[in-house]
FIKOLZA-1660 file (N, C-alpha, C; in steps of 0.1 Angstrom, whole numbers, plus 5000, padded with zeros to 4 digits):
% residues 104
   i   px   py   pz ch aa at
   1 4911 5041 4849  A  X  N
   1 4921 5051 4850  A  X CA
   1 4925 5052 4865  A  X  C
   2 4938 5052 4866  A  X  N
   2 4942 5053 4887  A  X CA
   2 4942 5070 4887  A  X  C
   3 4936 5066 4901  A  X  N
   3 4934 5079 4904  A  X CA
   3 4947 5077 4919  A  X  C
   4 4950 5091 4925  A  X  N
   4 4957 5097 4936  A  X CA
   4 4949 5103 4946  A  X  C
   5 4953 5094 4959  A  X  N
   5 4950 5099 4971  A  X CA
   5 4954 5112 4976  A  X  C
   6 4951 5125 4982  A  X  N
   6 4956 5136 4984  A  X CA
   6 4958 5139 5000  A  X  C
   7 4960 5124 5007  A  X  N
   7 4958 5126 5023  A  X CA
   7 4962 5107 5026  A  X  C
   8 4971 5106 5032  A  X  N
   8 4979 5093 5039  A  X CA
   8 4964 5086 5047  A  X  C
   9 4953 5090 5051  A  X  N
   9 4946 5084 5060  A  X CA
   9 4940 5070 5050  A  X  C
  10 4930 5073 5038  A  X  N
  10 4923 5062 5037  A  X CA
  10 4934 5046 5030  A  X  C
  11 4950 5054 5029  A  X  N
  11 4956 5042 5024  A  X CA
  11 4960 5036 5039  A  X  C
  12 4962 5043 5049  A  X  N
  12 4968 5035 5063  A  X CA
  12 4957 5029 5070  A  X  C
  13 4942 5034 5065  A  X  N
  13 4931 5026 5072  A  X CA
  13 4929 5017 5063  A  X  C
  14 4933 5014 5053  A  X  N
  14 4933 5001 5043  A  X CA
  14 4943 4992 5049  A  X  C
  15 4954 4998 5054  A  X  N
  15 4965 4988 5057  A  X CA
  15 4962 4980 5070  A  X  C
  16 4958 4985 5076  A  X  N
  16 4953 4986 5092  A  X CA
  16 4941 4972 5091  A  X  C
  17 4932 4976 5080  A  X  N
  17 4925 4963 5075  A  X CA
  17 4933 4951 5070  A  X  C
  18 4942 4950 5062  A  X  N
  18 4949 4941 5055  A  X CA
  18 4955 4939 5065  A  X  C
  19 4964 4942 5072  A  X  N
  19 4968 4934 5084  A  X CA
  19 4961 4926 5097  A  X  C
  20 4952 4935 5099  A  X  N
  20 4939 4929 5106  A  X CA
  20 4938 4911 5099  A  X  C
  21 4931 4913 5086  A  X  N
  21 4929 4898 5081  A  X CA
  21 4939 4892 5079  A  X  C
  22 4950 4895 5073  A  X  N
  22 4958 4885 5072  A  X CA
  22 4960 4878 5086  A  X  C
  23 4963 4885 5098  A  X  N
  23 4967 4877 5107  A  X CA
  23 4950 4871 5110  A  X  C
  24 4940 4874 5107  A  X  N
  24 4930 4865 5111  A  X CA
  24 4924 4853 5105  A  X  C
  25 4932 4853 5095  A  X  N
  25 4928 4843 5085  A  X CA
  25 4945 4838 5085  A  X  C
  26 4951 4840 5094  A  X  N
  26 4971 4834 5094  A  X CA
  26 4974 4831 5078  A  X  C
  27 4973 4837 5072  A  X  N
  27 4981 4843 5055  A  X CA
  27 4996 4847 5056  A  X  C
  28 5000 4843 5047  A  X  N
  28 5014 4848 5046  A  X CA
  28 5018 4860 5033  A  X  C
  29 5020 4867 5036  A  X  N
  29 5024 4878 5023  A  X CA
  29 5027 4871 5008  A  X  C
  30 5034 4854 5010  A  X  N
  30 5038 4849 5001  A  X CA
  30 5025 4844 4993  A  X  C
  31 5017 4838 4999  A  X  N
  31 5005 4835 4998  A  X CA
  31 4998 4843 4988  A  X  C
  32 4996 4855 4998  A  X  N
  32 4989 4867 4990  A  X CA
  32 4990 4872 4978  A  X  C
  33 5009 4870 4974  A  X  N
  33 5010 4870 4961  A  X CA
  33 5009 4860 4953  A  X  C
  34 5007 4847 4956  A  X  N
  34 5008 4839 4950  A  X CA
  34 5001 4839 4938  A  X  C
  35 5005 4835 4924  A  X  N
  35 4999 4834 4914  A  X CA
  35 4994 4849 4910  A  X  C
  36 4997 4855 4915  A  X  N
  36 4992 4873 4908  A  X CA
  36 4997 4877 4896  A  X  C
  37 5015 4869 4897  A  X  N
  37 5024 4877 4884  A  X CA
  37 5035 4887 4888  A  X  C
  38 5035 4889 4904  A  X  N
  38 5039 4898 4908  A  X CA
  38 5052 4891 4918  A  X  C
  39 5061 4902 4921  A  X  N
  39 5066 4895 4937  A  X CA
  39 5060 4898 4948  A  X  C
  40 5066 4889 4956  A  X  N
  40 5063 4888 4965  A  X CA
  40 5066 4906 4976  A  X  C
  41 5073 4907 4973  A  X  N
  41 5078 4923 4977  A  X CA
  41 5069 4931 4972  A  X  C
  42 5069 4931 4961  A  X  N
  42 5061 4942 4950  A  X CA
  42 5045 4936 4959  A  X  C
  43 5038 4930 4961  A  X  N
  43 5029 4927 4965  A  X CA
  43 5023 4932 4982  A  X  C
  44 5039 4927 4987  A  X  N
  44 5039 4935 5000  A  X CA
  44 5036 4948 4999  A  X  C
  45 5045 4952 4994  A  X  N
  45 5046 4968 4993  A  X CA
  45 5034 4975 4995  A  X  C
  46 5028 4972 4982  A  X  N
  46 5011 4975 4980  A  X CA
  46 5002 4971 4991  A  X  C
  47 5003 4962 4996  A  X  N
  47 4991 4962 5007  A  X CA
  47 4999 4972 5019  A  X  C
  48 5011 4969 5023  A  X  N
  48 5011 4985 5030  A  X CA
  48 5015 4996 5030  A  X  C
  49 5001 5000 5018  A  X  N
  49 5003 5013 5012  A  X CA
  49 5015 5020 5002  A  X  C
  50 5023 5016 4995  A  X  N
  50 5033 5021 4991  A  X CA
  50 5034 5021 4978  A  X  C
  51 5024 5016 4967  A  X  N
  51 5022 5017 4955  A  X CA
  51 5006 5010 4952  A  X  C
  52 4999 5009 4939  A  X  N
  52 4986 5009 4937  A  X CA
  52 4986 4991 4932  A  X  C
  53 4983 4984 4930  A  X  N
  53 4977 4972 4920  A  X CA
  53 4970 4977 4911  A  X  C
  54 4973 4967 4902  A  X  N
  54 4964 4965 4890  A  X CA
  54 4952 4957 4894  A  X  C
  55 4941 4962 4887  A  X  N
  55 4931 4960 4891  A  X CA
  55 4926 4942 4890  A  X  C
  56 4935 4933 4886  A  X  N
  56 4932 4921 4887  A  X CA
  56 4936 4916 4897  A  X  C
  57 4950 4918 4906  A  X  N
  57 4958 4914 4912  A  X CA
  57 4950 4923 4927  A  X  C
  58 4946 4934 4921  A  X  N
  58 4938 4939 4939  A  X CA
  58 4924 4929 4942  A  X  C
  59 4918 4928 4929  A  X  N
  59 4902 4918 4930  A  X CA
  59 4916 4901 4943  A  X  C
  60 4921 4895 4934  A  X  N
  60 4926 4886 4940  A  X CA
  60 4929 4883 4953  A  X  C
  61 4939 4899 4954  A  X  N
  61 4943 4897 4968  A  X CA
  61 4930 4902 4980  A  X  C
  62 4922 4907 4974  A  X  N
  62 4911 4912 4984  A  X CA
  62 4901 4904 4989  A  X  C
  63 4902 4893 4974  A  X  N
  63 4894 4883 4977  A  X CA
  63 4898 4875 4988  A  X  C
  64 4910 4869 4987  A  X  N
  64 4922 4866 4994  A  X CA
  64 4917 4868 5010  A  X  C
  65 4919 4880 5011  A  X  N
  65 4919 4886 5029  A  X CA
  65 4903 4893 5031  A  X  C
  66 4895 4887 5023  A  X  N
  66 4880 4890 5025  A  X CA
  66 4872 4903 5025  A  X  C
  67 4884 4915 5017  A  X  N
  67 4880 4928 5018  A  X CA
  67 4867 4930 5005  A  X  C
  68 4862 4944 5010  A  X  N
  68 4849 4947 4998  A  X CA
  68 4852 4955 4991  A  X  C
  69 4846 4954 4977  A  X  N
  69 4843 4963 4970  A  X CA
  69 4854 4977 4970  A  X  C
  70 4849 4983 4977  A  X  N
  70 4857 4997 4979  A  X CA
  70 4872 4996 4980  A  X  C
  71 4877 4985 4994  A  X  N
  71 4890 4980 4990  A  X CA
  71 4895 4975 4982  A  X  C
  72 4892 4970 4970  A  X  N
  72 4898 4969 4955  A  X CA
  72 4897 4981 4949  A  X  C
  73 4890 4992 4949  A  X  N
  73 4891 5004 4946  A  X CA
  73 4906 5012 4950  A  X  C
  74 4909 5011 4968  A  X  N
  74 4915 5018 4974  A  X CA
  74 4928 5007 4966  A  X  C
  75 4929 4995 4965  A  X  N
  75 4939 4992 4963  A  X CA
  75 4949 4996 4949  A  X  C
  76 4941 5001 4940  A  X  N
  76 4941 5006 4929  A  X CA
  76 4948 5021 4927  A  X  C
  77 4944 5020 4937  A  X  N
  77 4945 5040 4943  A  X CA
  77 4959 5043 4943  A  X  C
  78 4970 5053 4932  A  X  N
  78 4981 5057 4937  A  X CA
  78 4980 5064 4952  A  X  C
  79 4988 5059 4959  A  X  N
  79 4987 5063 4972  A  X CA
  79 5003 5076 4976  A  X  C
  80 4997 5085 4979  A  X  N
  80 5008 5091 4991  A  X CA
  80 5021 5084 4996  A  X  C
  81 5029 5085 4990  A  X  N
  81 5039 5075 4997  A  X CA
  81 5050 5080 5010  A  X  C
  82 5051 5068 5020  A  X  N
  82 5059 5074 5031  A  X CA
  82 5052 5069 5044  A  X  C
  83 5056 5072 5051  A  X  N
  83 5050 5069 5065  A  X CA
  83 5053 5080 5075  A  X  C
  84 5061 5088 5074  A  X  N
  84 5066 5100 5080  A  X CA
  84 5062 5112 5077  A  X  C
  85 5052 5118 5085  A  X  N
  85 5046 5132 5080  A  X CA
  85 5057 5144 5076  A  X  C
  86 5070 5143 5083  A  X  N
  86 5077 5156 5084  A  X CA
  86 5082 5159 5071  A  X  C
  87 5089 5146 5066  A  X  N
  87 5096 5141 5053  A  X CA
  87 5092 5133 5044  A  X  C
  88 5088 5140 5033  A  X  N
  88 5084 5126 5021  A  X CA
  88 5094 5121 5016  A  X  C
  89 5087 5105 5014  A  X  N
  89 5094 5093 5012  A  X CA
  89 5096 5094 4993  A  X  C
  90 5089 5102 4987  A  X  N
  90 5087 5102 4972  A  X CA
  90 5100 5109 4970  A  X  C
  91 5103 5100 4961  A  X  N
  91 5115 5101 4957  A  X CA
  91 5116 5120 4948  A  X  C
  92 5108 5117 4942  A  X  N
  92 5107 5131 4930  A  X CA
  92 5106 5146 4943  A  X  C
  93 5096 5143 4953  A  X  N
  93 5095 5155 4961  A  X CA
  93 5106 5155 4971  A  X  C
  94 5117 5145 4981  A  X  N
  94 5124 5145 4985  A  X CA
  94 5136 5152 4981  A  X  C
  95 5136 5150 4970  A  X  N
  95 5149 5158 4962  A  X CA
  95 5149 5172 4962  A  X  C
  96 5137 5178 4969  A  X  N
  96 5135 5196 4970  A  X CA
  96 5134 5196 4984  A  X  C
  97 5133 5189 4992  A  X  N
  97 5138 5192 5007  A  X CA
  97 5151 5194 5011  A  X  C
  98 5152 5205 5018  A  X  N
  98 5165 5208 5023  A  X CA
  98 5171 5201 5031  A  X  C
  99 5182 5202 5032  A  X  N
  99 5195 5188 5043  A  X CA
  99 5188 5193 5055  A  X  C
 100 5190 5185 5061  A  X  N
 100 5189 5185 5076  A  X CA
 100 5199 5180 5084  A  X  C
 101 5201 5189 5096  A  X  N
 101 5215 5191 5102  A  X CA
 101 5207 5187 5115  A  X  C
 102 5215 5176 5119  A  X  N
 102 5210 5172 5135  A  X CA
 102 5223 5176 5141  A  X  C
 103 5209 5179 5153  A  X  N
 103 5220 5189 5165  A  X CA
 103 5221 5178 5177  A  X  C
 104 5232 5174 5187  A  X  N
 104 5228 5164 5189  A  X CA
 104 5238 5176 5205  A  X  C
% end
C-alpha cells in the first residue's frame, strides 16, 4: 500500500542521494529508466522527488544507483510535491491559493 510523506525533507534527502550516485557511477537518467516500462521523464521525475515508483521499477533503479533497502521504500513513497515552500506545486492544493500580485 503507498503511503504519503507529510514533510519535503526525507524525499529531497533521497534526491540529494540519487544524484550523488548517479554522477558517481556517470549514469544517465536514460539509463536508469531503461527497461523499467516507464519513460524516461516519468522516471526522472521520480527520482527527483516528484511522484512515487512502483515497487519493481524502485528495486531496479536503486539497484541501478546502489541505494538500500530503505531507499526503495522512500522511492515508493507518494511524496509532497514542489520544490518551493511558499507555494504548492500540487495541482489540487494550488487551485485554493490566492493570486498573487507582484509589486515591482
Amino acid at each position: 500500500m503507498p503511503h504519503s510523506n507529510i514533510s519535503r525533507a526525507p524525499r529531497q534527502n533521497l534526491t540529494e542521494r540519487v544524484l550523488q550516485a548517479k554522477t558517481a557511477k556517470n549514469l544517465t537518467w536514460a539509463g536508469l529508466a531503461e527497461g523499467t516500462g516507464l519513460s524516461v521523464v516519468y522516471v526522472t521525475a521520480a527520482l527527483l522527488g516528484q511522484h512515487p515508483l512502483p515497487e519493481a521499477v524502485a528495486e531496479v533503479v536503486a539497484e541501478r544507483l546502489g541505494l538500500d533497502r530503505d531507499a526503495v521504500a522512500e522511492l515508493q513513497t507518494i511524496p509532497l510535491r514542489g520544490n518551493v515552500e511558499d507555494v504548492s506545486n500540487d495541482p489540487t492544493i494550488y487551485r485554493f491559493e490566492p493570486p498573487r500580485v507582484s509589486r515591482r
